[in-house]
N, C-alpha and C positions, 0 to 999 in steps of 0.2 A: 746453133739456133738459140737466140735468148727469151726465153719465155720468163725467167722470174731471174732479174740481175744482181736479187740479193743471194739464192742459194746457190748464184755462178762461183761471185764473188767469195763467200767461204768455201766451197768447193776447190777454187782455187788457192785457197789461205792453208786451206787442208792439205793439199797436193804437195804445194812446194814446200810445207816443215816439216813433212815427212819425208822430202827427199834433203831436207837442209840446209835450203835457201834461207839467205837471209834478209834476201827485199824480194817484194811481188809488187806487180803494179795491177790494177784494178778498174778497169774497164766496164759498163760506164759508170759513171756514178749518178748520185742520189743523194739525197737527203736524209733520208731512214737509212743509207749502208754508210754515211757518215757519221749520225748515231750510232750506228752498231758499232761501229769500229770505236767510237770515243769510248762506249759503256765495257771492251774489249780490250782497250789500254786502260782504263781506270781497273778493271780488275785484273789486271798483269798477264793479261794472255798475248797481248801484239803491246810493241814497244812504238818507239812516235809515227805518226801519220800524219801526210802532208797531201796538201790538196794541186793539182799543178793542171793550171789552164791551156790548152793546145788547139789548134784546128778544129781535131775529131770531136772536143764534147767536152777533155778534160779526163784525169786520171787521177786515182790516188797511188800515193807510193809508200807503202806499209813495210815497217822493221820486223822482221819475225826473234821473235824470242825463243822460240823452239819447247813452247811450253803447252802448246795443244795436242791432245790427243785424237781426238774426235771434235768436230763442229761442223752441224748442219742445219738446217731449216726444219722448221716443220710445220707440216703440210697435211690438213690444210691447217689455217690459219685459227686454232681454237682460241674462243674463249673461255679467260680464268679467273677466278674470285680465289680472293686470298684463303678460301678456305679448301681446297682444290689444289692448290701451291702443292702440297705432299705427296697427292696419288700423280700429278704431273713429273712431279722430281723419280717418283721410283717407276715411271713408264720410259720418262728420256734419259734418266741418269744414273752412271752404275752404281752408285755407293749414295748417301746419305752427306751432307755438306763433301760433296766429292764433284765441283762443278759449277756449273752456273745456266738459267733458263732465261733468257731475252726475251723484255716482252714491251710491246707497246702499248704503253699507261695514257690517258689526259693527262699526267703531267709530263709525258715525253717517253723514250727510249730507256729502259733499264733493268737490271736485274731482280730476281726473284725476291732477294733480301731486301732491297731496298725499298719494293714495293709493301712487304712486310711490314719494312718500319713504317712506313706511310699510309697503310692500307687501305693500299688504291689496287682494284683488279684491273685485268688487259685481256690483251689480243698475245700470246704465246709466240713469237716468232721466228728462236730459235732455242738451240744449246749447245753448250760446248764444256769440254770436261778435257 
């Protein structure tokens, strides 16, 4: 049953590098788990991802790198100000720059650092370490 098809989709991303797949495809898609995945290859967790149009809706087909350990959603959808960034990092993440927090900013999809540099807060949407 698909109730939220972005924590499918890493649920899934999660599943197959821990059994050591090296492609997953990705059922359905979206616009924000397109983002997610781009902000996911820019920080070298998934390797290329390609978009492929079919019947059903369309899929993505994702390279795994075999470089996550943990990635999930989270739920619900909090919001963060850049000053909050740190008690967020030590609730979702094990170590200290050991990771990365997804989050959706007005200027788009992106990680924690990056909203730093830019200090822009968001919508928290995921993590992965």
């Amino acid at each position: 049953m698909l109730l939220d098809p972005l924590a499918n989709a890493l649920n899934k991303i999660n599943t197959f590098d821990r059994l050591g797949r090296k492609v997953v495809h990705l059922r359905p898609i979206s616009n924000l788990l397109e983002n997610v995945l781009a902000t996911l290859q820019k920080s070298g967790y998934v390797g290329e991802f390609e978009r492929i149009e079919d019947a059903q809706g369309g899929q993505f087909k994702v390279q795994l790198l075999g470089r996550i350990n943990k990635c999930a959603v989270i739920k619900p959808r909090r919001p963060a100000k850049v000053s909050e960034f740190d008690r967020f990092e030590k609730q979702y993440l094990p170590a200290v720059n050991f990771g990365i927090l997804v989050l959706s900013t007005p200027n788009g999809v992106m990680t924690q650092r990056d909203a730093v540099d830019q200090h822009v807060g968001g919508r928290l949407l995921a993590y992965v370490y």
